[in-house]
C-alpha positions as CSV (number, residue, x, y, z in Angstrom):
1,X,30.8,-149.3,109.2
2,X,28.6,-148.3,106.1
3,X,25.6,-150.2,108.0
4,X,26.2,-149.1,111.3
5,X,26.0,-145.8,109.5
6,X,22.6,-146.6,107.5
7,X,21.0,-147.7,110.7
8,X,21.9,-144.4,112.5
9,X,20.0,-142.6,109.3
10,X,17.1,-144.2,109.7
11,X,16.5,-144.7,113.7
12,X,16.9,-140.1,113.0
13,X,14.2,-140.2,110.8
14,X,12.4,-142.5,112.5
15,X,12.7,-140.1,115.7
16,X,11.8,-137.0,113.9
17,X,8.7,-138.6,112.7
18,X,8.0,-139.6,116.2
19,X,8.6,-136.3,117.2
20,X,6.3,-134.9,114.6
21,X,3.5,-136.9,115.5
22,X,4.2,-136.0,119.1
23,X,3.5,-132.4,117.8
24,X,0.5,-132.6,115.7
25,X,-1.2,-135.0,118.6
26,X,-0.7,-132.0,121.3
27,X,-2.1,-129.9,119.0
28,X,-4.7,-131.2,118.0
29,X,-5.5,-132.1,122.0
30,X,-4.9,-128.5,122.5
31,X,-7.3,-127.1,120.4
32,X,-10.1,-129.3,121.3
33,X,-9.9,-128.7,124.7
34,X,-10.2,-125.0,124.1
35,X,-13.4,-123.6,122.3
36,X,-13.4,-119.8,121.3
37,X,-12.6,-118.8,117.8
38,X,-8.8,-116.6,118.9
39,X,-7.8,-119.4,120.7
40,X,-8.5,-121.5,117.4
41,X,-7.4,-119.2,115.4
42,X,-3.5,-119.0,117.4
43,X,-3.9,-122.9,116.8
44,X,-4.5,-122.9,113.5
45,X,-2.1,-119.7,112.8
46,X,0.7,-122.4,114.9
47,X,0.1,-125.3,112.8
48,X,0.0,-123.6,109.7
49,X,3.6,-122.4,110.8
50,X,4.6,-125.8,111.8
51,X,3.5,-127.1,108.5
52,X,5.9,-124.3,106.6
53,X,8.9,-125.2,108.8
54,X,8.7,-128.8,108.8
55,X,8.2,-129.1,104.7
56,X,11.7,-127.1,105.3
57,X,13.0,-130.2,106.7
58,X,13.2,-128.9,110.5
59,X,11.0,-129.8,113.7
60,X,9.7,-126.6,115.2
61,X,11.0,-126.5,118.3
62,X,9.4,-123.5,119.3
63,X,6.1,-125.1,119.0
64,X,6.9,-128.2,121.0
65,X,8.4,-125.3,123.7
66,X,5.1,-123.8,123.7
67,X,2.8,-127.0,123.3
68,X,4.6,-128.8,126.6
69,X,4.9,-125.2,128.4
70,X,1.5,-124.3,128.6
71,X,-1.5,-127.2,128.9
């Protein structure tokens, strides 16, 4: 049970560092497709945000809403 249980920890962290890549690749996509220094600026302003949240232990959903929403 206790290693059923260990390998359910780590395929979650496992995802959540998928999903964080996921994140910081679109991003990153995002900004250099787009030149003009507001548009770079909401990116950085994002990521910056992203950063805070995710050293809080939590996956912005809000950016991965906004990343997927609009291309």
């Amino acid at each position: 049970m206790s290693e059923k249980k260990q390998v359910q920890s780590i395929s979650k962290k496992l995802g959540m560092g998928l999903m964080l890549m996921l994140v910081g690749w679109l991003l990153v996509k995002r900004q250099s497709r787009r030149t003009g220094k507001v548009a770079s600026k909401l990116v950085a302003r994002q990521r910056e945000a992203a950063a805070r949240k995710i050293d809080r232990g939590r996956v912005p959903a809000a950016v991965v809403r906004a990343v997927r929403g609009r291309h």
